[in-house]
C-alpha positions as MATLAB code, in Angstrom:
seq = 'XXXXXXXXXXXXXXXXXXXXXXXXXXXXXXXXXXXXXXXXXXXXXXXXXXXXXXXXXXXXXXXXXXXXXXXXXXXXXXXXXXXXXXXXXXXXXXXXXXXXXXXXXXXXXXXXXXXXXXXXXXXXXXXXXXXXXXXXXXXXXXXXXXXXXXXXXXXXXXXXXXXXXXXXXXXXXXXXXXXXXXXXXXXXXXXXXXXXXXXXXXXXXXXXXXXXXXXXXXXXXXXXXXXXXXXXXXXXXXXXXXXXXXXXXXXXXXXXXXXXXXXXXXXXXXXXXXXXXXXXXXXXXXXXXXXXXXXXXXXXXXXXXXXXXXXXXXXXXXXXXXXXXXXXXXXXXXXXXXXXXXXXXXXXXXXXXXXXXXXXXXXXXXXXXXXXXXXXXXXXXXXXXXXXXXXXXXXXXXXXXXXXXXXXXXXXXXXXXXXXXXXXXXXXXXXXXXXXXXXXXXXXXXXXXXXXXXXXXXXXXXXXXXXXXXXXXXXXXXXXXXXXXXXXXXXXXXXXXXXXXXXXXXXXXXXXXXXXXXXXXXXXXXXXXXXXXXXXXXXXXXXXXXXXXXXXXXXXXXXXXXXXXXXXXXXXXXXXXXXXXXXXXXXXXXXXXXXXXXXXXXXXXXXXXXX';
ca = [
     -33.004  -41.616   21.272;
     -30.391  -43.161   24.238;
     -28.886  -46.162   22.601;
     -27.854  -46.963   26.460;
     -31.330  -46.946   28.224;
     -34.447  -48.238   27.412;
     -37.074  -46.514   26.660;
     -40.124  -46.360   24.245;
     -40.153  -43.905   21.714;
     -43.576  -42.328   21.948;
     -45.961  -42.396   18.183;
     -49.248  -40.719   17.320;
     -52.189  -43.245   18.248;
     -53.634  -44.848   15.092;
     -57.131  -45.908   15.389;
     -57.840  -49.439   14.470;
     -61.069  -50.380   15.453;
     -61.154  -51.173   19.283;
     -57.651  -51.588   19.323;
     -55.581  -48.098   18.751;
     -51.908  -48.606   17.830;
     -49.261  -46.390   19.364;
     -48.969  -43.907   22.008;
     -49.354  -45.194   25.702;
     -50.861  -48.386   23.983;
     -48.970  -51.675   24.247;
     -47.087  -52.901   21.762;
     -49.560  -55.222   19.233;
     -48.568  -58.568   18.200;
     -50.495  -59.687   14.902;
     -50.344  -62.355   12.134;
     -51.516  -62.770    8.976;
     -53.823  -65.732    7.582;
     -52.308  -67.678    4.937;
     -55.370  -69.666    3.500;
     -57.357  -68.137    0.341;
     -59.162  -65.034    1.707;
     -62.236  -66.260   -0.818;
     -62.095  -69.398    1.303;
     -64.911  -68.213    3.886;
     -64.751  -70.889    6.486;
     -61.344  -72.131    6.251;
     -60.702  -67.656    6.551;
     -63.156  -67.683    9.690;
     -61.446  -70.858   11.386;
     -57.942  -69.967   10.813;
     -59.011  -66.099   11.935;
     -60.011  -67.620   15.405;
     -56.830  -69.925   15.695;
     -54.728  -66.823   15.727;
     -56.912  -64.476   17.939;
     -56.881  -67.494   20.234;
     -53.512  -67.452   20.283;
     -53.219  -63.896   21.350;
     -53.135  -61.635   18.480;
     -54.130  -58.160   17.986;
     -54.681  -58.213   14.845;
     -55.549  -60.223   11.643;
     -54.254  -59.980    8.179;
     -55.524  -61.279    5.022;
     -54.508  -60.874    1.556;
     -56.904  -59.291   -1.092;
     -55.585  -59.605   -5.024;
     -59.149  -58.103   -5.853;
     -62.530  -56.487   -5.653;
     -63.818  -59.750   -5.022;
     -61.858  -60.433   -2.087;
     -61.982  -57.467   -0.464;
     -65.907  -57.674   -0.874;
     -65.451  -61.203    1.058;
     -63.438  -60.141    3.785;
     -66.608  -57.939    4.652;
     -68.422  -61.514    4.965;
     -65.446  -62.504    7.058;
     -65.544  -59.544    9.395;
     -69.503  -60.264    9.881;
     -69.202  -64.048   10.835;
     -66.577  -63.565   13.354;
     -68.633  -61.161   15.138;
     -71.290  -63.324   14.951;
     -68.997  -65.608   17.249;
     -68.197  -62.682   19.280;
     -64.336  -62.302   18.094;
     -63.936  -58.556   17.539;
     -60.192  -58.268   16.682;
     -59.572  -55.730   13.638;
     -58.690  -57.360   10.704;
     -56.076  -55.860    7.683;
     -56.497  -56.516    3.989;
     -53.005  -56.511    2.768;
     -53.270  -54.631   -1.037;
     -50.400  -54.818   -4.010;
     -50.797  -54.004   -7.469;
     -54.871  -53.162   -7.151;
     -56.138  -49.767   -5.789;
     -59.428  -50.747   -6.594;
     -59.470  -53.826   -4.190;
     -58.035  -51.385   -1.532;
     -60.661  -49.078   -2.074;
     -63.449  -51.991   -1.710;
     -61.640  -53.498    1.869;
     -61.751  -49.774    3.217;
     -65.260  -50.453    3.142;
     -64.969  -53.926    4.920;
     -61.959  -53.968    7.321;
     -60.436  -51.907    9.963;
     -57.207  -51.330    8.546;
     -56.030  -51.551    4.905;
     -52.429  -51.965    4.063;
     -50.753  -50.725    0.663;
     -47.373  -51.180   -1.043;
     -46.224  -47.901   -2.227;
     -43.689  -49.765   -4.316;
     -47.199  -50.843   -6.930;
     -49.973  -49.389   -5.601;
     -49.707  -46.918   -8.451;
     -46.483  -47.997  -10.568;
     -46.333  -50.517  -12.886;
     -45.382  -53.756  -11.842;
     -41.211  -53.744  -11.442;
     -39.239  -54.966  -14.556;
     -35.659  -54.312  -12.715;
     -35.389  -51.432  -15.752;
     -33.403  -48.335  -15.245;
     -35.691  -45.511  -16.278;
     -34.059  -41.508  -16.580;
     -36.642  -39.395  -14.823;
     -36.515  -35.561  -15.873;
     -37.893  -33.602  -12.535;
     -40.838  -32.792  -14.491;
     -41.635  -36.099  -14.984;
     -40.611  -37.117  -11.881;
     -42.629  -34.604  -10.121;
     -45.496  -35.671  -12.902;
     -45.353  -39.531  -11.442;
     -45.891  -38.056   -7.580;
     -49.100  -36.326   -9.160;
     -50.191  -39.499  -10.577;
     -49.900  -41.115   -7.130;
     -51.964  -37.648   -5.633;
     -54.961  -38.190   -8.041;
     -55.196  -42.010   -7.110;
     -54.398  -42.504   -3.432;
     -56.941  -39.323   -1.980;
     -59.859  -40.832   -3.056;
     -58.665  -43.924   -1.329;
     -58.014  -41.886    2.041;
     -61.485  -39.832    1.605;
     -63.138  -43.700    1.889;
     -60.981  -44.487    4.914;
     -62.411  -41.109    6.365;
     -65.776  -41.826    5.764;
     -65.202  -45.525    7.245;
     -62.882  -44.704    9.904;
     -60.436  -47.030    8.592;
     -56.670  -47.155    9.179;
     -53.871  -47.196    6.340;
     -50.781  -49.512    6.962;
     -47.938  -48.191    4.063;
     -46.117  -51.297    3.896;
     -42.979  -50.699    2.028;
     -40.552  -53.597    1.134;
     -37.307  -54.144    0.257;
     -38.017  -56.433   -2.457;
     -40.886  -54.046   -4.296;
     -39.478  -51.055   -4.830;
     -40.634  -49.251   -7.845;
     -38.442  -49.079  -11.000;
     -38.889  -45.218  -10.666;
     -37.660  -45.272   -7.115;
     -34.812  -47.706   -7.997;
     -33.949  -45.537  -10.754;
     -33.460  -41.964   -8.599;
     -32.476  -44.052   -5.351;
     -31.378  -47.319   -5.646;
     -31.902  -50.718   -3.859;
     -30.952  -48.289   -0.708;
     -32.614  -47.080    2.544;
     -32.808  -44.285    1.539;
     -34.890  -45.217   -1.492;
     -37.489  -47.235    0.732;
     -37.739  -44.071    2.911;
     -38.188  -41.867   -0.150;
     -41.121  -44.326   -0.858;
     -42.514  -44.315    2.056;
     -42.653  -39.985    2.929;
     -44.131  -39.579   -0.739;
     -47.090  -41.643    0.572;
     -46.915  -39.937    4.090;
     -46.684  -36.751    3.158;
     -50.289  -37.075    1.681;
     -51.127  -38.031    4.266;
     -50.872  -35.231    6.411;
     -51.320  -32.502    3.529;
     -55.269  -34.866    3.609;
     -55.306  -34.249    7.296;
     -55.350  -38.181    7.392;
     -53.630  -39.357   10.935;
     -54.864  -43.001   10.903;
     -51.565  -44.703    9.659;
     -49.133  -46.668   10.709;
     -45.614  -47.772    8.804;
     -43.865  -50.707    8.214;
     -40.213  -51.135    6.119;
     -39.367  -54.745    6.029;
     -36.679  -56.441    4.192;
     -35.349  -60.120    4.594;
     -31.696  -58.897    5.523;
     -31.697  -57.924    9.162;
     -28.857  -55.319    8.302;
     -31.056  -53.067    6.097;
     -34.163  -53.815    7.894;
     -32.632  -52.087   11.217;
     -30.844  -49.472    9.325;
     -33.688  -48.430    7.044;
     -36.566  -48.308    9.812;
     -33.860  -46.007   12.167;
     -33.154  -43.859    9.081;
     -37.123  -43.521    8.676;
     -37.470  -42.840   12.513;
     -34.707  -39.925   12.272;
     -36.058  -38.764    8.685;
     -39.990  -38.061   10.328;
     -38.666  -36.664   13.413;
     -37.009  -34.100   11.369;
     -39.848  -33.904    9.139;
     -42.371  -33.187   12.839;
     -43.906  -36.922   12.105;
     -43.998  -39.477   14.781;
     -46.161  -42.366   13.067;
     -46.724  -45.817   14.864;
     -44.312  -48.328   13.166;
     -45.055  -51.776   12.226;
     -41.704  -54.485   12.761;
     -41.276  -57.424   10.986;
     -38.019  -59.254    8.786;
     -39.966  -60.479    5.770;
     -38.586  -64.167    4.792;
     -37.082  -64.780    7.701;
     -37.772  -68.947    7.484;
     -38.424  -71.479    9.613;
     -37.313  -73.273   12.469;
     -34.591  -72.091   14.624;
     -33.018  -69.564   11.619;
     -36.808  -67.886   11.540;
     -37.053  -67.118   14.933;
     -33.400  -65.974   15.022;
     -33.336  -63.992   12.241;
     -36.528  -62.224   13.250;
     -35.116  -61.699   16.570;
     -32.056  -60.039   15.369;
     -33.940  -57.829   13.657;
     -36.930  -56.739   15.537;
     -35.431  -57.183   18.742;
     -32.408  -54.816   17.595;
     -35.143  -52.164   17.051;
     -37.744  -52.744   19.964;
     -34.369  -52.672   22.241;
     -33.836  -49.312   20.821;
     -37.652  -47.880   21.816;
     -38.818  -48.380   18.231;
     -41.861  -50.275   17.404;
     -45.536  -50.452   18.325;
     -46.777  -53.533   16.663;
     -45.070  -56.978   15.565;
     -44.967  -60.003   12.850;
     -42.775  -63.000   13.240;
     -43.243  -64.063   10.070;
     -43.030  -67.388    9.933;
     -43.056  -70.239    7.205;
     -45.084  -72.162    9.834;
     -48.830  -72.000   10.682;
     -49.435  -68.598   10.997;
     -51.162  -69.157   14.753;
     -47.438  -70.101   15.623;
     -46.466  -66.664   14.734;
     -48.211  -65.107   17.831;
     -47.085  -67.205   20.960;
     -43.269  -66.289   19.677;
     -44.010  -62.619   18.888;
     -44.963  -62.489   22.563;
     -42.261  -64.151   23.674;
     -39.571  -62.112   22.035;
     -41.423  -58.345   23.211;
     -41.778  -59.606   27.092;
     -38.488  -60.459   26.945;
     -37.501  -56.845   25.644;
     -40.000  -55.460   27.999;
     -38.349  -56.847   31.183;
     -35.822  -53.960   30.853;
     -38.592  -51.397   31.849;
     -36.860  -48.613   34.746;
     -33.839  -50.647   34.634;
     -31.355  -49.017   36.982;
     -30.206  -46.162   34.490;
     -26.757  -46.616   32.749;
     -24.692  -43.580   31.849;
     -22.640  -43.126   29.255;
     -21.992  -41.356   26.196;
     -21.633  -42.438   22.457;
     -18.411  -42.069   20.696;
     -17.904  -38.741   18.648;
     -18.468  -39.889   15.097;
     -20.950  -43.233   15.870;
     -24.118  -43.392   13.519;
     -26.293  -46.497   14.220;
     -27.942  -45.991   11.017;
     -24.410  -46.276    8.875;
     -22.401  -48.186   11.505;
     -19.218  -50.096    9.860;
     -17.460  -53.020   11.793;
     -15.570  -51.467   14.685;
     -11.816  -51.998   13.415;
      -9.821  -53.921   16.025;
      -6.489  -55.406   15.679;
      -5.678  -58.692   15.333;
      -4.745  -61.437   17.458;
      -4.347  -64.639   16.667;
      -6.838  -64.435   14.262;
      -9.431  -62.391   16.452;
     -10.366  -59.052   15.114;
     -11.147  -57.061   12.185;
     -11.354  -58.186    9.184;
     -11.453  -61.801   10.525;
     -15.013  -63.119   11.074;
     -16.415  -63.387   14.403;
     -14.842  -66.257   16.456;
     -17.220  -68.538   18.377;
     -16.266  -69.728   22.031;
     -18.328  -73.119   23.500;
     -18.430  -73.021   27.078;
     -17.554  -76.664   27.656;
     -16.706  -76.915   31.101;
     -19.488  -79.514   31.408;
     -16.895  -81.959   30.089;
     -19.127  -82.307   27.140;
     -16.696  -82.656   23.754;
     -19.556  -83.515   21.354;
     -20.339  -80.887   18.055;
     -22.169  -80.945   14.974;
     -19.922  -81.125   12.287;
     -22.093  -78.391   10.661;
     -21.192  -76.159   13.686;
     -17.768  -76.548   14.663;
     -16.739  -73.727   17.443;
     -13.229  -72.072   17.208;
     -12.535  -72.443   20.744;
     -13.857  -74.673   23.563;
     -13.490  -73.204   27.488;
     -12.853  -76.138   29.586;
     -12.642  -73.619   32.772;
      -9.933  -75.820   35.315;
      -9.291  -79.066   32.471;
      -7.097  -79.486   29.663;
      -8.763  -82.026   27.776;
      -7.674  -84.307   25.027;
      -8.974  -85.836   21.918;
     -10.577  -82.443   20.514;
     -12.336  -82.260   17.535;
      -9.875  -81.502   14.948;
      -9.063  -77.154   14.929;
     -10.610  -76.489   17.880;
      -8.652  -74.559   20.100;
      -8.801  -74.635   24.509;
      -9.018  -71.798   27.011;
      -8.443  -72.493   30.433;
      -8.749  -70.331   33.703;
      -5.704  -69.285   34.014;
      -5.284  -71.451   37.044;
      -5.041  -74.297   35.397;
      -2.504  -72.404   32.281;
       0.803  -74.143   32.174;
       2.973  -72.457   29.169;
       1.413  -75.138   27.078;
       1.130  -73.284   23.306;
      -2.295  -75.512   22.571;
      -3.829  -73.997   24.997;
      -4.948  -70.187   26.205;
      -5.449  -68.289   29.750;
      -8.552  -67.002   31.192;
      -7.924  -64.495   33.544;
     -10.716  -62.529   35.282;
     -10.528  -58.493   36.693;
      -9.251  -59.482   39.658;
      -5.994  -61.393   38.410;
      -5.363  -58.005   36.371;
      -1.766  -58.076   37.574;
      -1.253  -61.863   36.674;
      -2.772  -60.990   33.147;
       0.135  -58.245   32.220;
       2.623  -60.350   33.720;
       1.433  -63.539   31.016;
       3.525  -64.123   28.239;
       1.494  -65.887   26.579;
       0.915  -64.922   22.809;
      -3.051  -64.939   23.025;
      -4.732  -64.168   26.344;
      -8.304  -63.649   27.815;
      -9.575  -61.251   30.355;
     -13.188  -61.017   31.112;
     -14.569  -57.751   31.979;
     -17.425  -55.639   31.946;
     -18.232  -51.778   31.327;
     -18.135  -50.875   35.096;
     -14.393  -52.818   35.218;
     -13.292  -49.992   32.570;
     -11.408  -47.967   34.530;
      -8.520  -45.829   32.987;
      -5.732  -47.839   34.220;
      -7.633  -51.135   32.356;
      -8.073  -49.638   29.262;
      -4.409  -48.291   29.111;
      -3.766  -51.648   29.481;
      -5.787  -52.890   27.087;
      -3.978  -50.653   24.656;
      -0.694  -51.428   25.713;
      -0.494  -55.145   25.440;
      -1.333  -56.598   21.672;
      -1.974  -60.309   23.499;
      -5.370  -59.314   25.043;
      -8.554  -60.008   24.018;
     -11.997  -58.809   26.250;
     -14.323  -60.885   27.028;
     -16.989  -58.947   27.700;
     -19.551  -59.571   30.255;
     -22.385  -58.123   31.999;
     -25.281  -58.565   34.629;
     -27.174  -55.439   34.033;
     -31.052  -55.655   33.528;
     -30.278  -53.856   30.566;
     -27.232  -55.954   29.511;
     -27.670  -54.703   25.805;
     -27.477  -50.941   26.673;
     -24.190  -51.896   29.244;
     -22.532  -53.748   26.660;
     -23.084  -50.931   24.151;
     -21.354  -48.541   26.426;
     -18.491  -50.680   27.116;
     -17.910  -50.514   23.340;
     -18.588  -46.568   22.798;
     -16.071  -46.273   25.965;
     -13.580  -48.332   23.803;
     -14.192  -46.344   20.852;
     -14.076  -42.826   22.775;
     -10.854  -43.760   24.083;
      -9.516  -45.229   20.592;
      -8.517  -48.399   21.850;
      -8.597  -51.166   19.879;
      -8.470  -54.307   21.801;
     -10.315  -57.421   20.339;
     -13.709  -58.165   22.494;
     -16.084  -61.250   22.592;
     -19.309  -60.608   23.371;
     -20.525  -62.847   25.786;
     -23.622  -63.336   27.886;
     -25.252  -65.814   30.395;
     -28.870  -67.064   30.116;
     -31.348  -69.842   32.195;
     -33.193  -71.016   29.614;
     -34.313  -74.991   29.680;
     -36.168  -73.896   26.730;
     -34.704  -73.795   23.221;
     -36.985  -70.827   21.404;
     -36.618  -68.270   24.495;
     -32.547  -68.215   24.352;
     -33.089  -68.025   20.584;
     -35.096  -65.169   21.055;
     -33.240  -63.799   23.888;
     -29.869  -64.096   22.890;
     -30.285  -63.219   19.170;
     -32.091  -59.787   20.669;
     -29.329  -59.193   22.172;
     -26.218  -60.539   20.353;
     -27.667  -59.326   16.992;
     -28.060  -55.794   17.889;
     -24.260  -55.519   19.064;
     -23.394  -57.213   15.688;
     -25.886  -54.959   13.216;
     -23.942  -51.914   15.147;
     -20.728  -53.377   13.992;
     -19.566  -54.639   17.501;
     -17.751  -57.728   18.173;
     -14.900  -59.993   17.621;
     -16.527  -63.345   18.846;
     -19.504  -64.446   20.370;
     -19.368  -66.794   24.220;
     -23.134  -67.497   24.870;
     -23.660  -69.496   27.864;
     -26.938  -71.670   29.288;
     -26.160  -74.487   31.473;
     -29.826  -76.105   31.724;
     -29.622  -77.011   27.706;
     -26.877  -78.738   25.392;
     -23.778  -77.457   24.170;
     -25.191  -78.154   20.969;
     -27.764  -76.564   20.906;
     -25.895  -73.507   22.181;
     -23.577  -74.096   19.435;
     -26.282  -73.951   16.516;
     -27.794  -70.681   18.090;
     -24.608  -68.783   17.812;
     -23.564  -69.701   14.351;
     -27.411  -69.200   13.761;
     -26.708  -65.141   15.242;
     -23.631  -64.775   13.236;
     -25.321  -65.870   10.257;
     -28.574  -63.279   10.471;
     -26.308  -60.878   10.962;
     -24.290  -61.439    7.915;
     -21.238  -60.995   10.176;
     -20.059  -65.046    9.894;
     -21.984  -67.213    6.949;
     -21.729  -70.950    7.978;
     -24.211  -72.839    6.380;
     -26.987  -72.481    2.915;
     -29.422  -69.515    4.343;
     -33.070  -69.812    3.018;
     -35.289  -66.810    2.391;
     -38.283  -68.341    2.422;
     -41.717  -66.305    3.160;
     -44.492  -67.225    5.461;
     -47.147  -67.996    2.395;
     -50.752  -66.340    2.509;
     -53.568  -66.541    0.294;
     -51.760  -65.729   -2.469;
     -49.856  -69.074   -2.494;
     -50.493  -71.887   -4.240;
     -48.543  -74.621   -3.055;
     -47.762  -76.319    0.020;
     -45.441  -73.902    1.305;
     -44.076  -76.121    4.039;
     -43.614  -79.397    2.759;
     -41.999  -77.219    0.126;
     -39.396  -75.649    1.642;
     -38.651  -78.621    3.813;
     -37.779  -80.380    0.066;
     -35.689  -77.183   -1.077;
     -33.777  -78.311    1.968;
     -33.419  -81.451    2.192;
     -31.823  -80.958   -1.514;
     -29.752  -77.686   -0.790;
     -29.214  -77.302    3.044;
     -24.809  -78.551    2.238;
     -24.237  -75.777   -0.137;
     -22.548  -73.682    2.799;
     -22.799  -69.744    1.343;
     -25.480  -70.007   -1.203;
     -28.522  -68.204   -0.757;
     -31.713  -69.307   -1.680;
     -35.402  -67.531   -2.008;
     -38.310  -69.959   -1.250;
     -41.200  -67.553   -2.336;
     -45.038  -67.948   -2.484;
     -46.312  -65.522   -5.402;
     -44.268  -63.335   -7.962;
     -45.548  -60.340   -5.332;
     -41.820  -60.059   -3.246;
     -40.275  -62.614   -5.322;
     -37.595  -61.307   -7.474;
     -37.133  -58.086   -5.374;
     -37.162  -59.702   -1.936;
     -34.635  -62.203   -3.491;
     -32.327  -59.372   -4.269;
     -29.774  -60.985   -2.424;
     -30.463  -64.575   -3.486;
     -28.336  -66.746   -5.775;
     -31.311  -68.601   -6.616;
     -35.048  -68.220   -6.371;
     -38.511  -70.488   -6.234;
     -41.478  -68.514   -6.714;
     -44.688  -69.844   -7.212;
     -45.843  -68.946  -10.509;
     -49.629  -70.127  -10.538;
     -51.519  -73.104   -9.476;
     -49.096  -76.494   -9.616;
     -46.724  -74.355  -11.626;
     -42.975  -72.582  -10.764;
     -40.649  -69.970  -11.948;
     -36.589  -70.541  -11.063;
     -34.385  -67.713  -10.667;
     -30.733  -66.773  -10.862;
     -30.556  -63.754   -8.597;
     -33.660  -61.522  -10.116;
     -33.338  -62.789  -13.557;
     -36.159  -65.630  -14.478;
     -33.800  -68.620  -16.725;
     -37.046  -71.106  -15.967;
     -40.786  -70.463  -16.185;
     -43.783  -72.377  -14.907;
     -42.311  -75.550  -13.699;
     -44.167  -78.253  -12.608;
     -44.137  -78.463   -9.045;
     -43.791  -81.685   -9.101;
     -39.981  -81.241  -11.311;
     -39.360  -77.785   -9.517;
     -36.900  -78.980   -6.835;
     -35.094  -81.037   -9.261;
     -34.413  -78.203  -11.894;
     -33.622  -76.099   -9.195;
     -30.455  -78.647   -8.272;
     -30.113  -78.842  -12.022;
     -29.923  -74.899  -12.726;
     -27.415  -74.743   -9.244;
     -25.354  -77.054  -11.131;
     -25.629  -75.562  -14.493;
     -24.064  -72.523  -13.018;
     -21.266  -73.733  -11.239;
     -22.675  -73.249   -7.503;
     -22.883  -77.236   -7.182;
     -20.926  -78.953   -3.857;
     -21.175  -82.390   -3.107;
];
């Protein structure tokens, strides 16, 4: 795989009805339904909204026999209005109900995390081999039959694993690690082929974009060694709503799409599920406007592994560089001074002004023009004032270059003087793959300097930078690049610009500004207002800068999927819900009525409280 030019890794073809998956196919973008699945006509009507919105594919969850049955009435009224589109039953804890939808649907997706093991208790279990090896058998006996149906149906298999439903007996041997959802996953796949079953396609989803990325390019190495080239199914599960949503799902399946991997989508979304689609498309044109991009050469650094990639260690200067967080630069040369106080930038450039009145701690770069010696303020120097940068004395100092400015007399430079930060720019069609090499270069060489990543965009609309520049921001961040972050739009606010790179920062874990929300998109399994919920949760919660809390449908992800949660809602039946402290229940079956209340209450209980 070239980490420096894009190009689409090439799967098997799945067959999925009319619409095969992988190969020369295009990417798919698909959503899943979140009404009750034994709903018929409020299934039908939300089925059209999101093929009318563009999607390849429906899903729909099926706890049972009886709704997988039903999805076979589903299936027959929507070609009775002439709307074709496969359809998925989405499976956990029920291989009889997956057997049934084989029967009834195109595709049929299964957890291996519960499709045979017990539901999770979090329990650490010592497996001899033998038993081991005796629980693998169990899985044998259960899941061939399954795959002898799909033969006889010509359906497709999705293995779905997740982060948050792991089995105990996987946990136990593995861990809450990659490689443990990869170990899941090949037990299943390996089945698979010994069946002479080729109709699958694979999807590893987790809500933290770091493990998401790392886990599906540790599965994509792992088959290729193994002589398996699958299709593979993106998606960040819980990514939210709103502008942290779409950012967080464009960090990570942008990251991986970028890299060639990936032949069909989910934005999953805690919005209508038809919303989904329109975004999903969005984000892969965007990725796929990089096709035969003039080709960029360069080599990675001896030692680089994307799939175990550490922050790049730079020094420090002035407070930029490892193990400092990421600093964030506002382009202000718009002579616009206004923030949110929730998303205060380190720095503001004010290009050829020095202003006054800042907001309190922000600090000013300047071109270097307009630099007087004043110690409140920083140059800006550009590759052609190289000889005017060495000569500055000042004790912080900017130079913006790009990977075709690295020339060895630059980077010696670079090395030399402990004053310099990069600024790192770049006009390529593939600016992601010429930014990468600019940082293997800096590796290769061993230097050290400092860099912000920066880039330029045209967007007058909000969702397509989001989209854009967490794509391409977040993937320099998940491979541990980057000192600061300069993103740059002059048709919207400075605002706005603001939010979206604190917004980055935070999906990638690499700067944590504000309360993050794992909240999932809800389906038919959920039995509240999802929405109006986690709008509430917020309202409540959204100043309790650090904290993480889960905002989950059904018990099916819950606990697991909140792995990384300080606190967790997760419906727990009709009207009723369950409140977490990381995976450990302390309140059952709330009314939903006293839920959000308790939850403040159980925050404060435990400390975690800010006013």
């Amino acid at each position: 795989m070239d980490y420096f030019n894009y190009k689409r890794r090439v799967s098997s073809v799945t067959h999925i009805g009319d619409t095969p998956l992988g190969g020369e196919n295009p990417v798919r973008v698909q959503s899943m339904a979140s009404v009750s699945t034994m709903d018929t006509d409020a299934a039908v009507q939300q089925a059209i909204r999101i093929i009318d919105a563009g999607a390849d594919y429906v899903r729909f969850t099926a706890q049972g026999e009886r709704e997988s049955r039903n999805l076979g009435v589903i299936r027959q009224l929507l070609n009775e209005k002439n709307y074709r589109t496969p359809l998925v039953a989405d499976i956990h804890f029920n291989p009889r109900a997956a057997d049934v939808a084989a029967t009834t649907v195109e595709k049929v997706r299964v957890n291996p995390g519960n499709y045979v093991d017990k539901q999770k208790t979090f329990s650490h279990i010592e497996y001899t081999d033998e038993e081991y090896a005796a629980e693998l058998e169990k899985i044998r006996t259960r899941f061939v039959p399954f795959l002898n149906v799909c033969k006889e149906h010509n359906t497709a298999v999705r293995i779905g694993v997740n982060h948050g439903s792991l089995s105990d007996r996987i946990m136990s041997r593995y861990g809450d690690t990659p490689e443990g959802m990869v170990a899941s996953c090949l037990e299943f796949l390996r089945i698979c082929r010994e069946e002479n079953f080729h109709d699958v396609a694979i999807s590893m989803k987790a809500s933290n974009t770091v493990l998401m990325v790392r886990v599906v390019r540790l599965l994509v190495r792992t088959m290729e060694a193994e002589g398996m080239n699958y299709p593979l199914h993106l998606g960040v599960t819980e990514a939210g709503d709103g502008e942290d949503g779409r950012i967080k799902s464009a960090v990570g399946i942008g990251t991986l799409l970028a890299d060639g991997i990936g032949d069909t989508i989910r934005v999953s979304l805690s919005e209508e599920p038809e919303v989904e689609v329109p975004v999903g498309r969005k984000l892969l044109a965007y990725i796929e406007r990089r096709k035969e991009h003039t080709p960029i050469r360069a080599e990675s650094a001896p030692g680089f592994d994307p799939v175990t990639a550490e922050r790049r260690q730079s020094r420090v200067v002035e407070g930029i560089g490892y193990p400092h967080p990421p600093v964030v630069i506002s382009d202000r040369r718009n002579g616009n001074y206004s923030i949110d106080k929730n998303a205060v930038p380190d720095y503001f450039y004010t290009g050829k002004t020095i202003p006054e009145n800042l907001p309190q701690g922000v600090k000013v770069i300047v071109d270097s023009c307009a630099w007087n010696g004043n110690k409140e303020t920083y140059p800006y120097f550009t590759i052609s004032e190289l000889n005017s940068a060495i000569s500055c004395n000042a004790e912080l100092k900017f130079i913006r270059l790009s990977f075709d400015d690295m020339k060895d007399e630059v980077i010696s430079f670079l090395k030399e003087d402990k004053a310099i930060v990069v600024i790192l720019e770049t006009n390529h069609a593939n600016g992601l793959g010429h930014q990468r090499a600019a940082m293997h270069k800096l590796l290769s060489a061993g230097c050290d300097v400092p860099v912000i990543l920066n880039r330029e965009y045209a967007e007058a609309d909000k969702e397509s930078l989001q989209l854009e520049s967490a794509s391409d921001f977040g993937a320099l961040f998940l491979d541990g690049f980057g000192d600061g972050i300069l993103l740059q739009d002059e048709k919207l606010d400075s605002v706005v610009i603001d939010n979206c790179m604190f917004g980055i920062l935070q999906a990638t874990r690499t700067r944590i500004s504000k309360t993050e929300f794992i909240s999932c998109p809800g389906c038919g399994r959920t039995l509240y207002n999802l929405q109006s919920t986690i709008a509430r949760v917020k309202a409540a919660t959204s100043h309790l800068k650090g904290l993480k809390i889960g905002i989950m449908g059904c018990i099916v992800n819950g606990p697991g999927e909140m792995a990384d949660a300080d606190y967790g809602y997760v419906g727990a039946g009709k009207g009723k819900i369950s409140l977490y402290k990381g995976k450990t229940c302390i309140v059952n079956s709330v009314p939903e009525d006293d839920a959000v209340e308790r939850l403040v209450q159980l925050i404060k209980e435990n400390g975690d409280w800010q006013n």
